[in-house]
N, C-alpha and C positions, 0 to 999 in steps of 0.2 A: 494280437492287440488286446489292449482291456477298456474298458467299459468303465470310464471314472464319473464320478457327478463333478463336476468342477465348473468353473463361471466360465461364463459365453461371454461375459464381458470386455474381453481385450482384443474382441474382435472388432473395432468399429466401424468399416466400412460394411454398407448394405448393398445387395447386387444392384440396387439404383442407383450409388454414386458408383460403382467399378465401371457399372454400362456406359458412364458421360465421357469416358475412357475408351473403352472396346467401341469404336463408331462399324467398324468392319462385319459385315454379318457372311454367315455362311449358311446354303439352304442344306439341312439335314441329308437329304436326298443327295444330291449331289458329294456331299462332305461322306457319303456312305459308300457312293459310287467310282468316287475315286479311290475309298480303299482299297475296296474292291478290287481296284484295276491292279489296283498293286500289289492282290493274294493277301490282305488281310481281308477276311471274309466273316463279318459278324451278323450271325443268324439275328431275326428278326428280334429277338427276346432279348440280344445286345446291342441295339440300333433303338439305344432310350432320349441321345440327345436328339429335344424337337425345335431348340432353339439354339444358333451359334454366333455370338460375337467375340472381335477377337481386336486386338490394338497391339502396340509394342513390348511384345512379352510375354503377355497375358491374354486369358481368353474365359469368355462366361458362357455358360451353357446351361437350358433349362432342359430339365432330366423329367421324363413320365415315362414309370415302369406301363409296361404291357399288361393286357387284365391277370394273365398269366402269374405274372412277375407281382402284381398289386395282390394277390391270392396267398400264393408263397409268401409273401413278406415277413408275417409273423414268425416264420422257423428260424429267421437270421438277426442277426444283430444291426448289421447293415448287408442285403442282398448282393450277393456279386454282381449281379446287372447295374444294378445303381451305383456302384462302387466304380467298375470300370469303365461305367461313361464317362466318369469324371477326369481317368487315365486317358482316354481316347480324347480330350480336351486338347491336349497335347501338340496333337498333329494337325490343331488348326493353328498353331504358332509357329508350326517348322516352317523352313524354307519351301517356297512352292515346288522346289525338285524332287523333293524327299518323296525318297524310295524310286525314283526312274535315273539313280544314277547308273554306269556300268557291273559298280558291282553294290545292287541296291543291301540297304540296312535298317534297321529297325533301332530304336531306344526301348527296352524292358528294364523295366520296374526290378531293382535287385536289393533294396533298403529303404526305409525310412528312419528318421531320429526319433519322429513322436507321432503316435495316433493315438486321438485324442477322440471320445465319443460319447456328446454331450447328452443327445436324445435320439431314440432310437428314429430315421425317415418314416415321415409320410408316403403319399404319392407322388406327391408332385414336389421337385427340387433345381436348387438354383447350385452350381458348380463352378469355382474359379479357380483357376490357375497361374500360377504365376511364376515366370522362372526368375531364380535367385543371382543368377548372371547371365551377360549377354551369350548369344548361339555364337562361336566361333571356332568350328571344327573341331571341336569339344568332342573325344570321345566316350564323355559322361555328361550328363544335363542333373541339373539339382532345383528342385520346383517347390512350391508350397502351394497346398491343395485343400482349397475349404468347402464345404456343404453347407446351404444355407435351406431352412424351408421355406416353402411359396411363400410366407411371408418377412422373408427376410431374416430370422432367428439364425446362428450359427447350431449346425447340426453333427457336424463331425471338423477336423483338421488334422492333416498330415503336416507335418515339420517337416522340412528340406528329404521329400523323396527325394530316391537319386536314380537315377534312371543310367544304364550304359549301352552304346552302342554296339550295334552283334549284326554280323553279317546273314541276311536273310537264306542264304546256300548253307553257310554254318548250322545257322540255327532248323533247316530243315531236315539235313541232315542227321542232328541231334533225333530229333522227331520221328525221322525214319529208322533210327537204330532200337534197341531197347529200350523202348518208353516203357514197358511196362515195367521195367526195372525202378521207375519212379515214382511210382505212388508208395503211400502210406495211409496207417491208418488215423485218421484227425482224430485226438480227443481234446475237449474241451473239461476244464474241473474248474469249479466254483472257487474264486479265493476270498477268505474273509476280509 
């Protein structure tokens, strides 16, 4: 992704009017523990949302990196930790089944059309989600994903991620075979 200066301004809703909306709240703890049950297990350093509400669609979540996480900050442009809470938004909008069907499944992140990244986070962040069509056994989901800081400013926005469903036995399998056939090595270069 790249790092534009471009206006915040076509952002107009502030996480205070999206909240009169999200009436539904989810206690972090809980919202952690059921992932949990379901073998997605995110160590303490990605268990950033402390705050969950959720309505028709959509869902806002207040994001605080761990001291850890607040330390590191300056090395990234936007921190994976912070990043991925905002994905983990997600699963307070699925259907309350999700993941204890027979043959449970997962949604991963496999595109976006636009990330857009106005100023680098804070500490503290507000995260909204919002899917761009209804859940209807969709074996893709397609979402728009904003960062707001504690005060409300637009911080970053993903354009129509799209997310596809993958069978959790699939994808561990995956996991179990050659992964290390899968890394490389990141470089990042400066563009004028």
């Amino acid at each position: 992704w790249t790092a534009i200066n471009q206006s915040s301004e076509t952002f107009m809703e502030s996480p205070q009017e999206i909240l009169k909306r999200c009436t539904e709240t989810l206690e972090p703890e809980s919202f952690y523990a059921g992932l949990n049950a379901q073998g997605f297990n995110y160590g303490p350093h990605f268990q950033a949302l402390h705050e969950i509400h959720y309505g028709n669609g959509e869902a806002l979540g207040k994001i605080e990196g761990t001291k850890k996480v607040r330390q590191s900050n300056s090395a990234y442009f936007f921190h994976p930790a912070l990043l991925d809470a905002g994905f983990q938004l997600l699963a307070a909008i699925l259907p309350k089944d999700f993941g204890r069907q027979t043959e449970p499944f997962i949604y991963l992140p496999d595109g976006v059309a636009e990330f857009v990244l106005f100023e680098q986070p804070g500490r503290s962040l507000w995260a909204h989600i919002k899917l761009n069509r209804p859940l209807s056994g969709s074996d893709s989901l397609s979402a728009d994903l904003t960062f707001f800081s504690a005060e409300g400013k637009p911080v970053a926005a993903a354009k129509n991620l799209h997310l596809s469903k993958t069978r959790k036995t699939t994808l561990m399998a995956l996991l179990d075979s050659e992964s290390s056939k899968w890394l490389y090595r990141l470089h990042w270069e400066a563009q004028p």
